[in-house]
N, C-alpha and C positions, 0 to 999 in steps of 0.2 A: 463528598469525599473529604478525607482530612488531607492536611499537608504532606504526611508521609506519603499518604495512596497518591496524591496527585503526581509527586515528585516519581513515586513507581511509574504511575504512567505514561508520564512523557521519557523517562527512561526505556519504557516498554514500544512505544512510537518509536524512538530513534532509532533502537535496537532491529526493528524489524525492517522501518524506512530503510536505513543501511544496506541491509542487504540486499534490498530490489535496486537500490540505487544503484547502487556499482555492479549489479547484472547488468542494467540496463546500459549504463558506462563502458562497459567491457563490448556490450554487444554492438555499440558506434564505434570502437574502439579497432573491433575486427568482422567489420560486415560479412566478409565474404566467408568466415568460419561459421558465423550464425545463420546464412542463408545458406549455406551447403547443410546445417545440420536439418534445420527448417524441410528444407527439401529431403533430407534421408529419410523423414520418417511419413513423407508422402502429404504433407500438407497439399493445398491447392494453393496459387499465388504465394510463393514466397516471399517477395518484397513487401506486399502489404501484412503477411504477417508479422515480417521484421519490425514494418513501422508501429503495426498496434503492439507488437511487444515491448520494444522500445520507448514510446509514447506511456505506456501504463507503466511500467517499470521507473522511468523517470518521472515522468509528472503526478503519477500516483503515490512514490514514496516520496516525494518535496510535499505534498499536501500531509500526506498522512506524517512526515515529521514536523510539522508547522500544525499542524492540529486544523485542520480546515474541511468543514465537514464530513470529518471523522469519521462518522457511524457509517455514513456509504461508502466515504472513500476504501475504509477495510473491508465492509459488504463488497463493492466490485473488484479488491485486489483478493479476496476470498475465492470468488470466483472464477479469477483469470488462476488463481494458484493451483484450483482445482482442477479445470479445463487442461495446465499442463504438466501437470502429475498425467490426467490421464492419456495425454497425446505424447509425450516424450519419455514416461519412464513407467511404461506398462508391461514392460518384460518381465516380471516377476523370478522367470529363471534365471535371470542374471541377481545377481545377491546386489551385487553395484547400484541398479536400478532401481531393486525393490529399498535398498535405502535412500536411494533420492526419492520415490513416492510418496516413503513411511516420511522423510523429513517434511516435504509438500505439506501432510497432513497435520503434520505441528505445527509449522507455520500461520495455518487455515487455522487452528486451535487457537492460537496467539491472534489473529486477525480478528476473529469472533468475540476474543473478552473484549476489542478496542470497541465493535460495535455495542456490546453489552454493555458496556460500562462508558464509553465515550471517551472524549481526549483527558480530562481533568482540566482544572484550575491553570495549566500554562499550556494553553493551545488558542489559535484564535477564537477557535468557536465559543469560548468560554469570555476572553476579551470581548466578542461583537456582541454578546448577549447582557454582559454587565454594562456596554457604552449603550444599549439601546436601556435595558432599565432604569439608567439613572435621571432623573427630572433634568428637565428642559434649563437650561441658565432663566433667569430673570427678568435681564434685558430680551431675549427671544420671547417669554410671554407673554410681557407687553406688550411688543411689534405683534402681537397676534389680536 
């Protein structure tokens, strides 16, 4: 990647991190609103869904803005995006829902180029790959 595409990218990371961030913020924020929705639409176990929502929502968009195993981290925030699009906004007769689905599905679009294409040049996985490429210091290869 050049400098401009990298700099796209982790523009593109934060832009999306962002947004699961502060779902997931919001959904600690007011438990009892996210587990009465959790429940309306007939999940099983509501509180564990809350926590794996919450858990990927948060810890999924701090890796994915930090560039940290990129390709899967947006491979499984793909998935869970997927999974609820189709558990929470499959009404399609409501107009409302069908554009929280259609958005789900862009998002998943955006998710997929991070896996295509990886974090770029300012993410760690880019840093742990240049610190394992570079030769050994001097003083280490002779202790060896």
């Amino acid at each position: 990647m050049s400098k401009s595409t990298d700099t796209v990218a982790v523009a593109g990371r934060v832009l999306i991190g962002v947004l699961f961030l502060m779902s997931g913020l919001s959904k600690l924020a007011a438990p009892a609103a996210t587990l009465g929705y959790i429940a309306s639409v007939g999940l099983p176990a509501p509180i564990a869904a809350f926590a794996i929502a919450a858990t990927v929502e948060i810890l999924g968009s701090s890796l994915l803005i930090a560039g940290v195993r990129t390709r899967w981290v947006a491979a499984g925030m793909a998935v869970f995006t997927l999974a609820t699009a189709l558990t929470f906004h499959r009404n399609f007769a409501d107009q409302n829902q069908l554009i929280h689905f259609m958005k789900n599905i862009a998002i998943m679009g955006g998710l997929f180029q991070v896996v295509a294409f990886g974090g770029g040049r300012f993410s760690v996985d880019a840093w742990l790959a240049a610190r394992a490429a570079r030769p050994a210091s001097p003083a280490l290869q002779a202790a060896r």
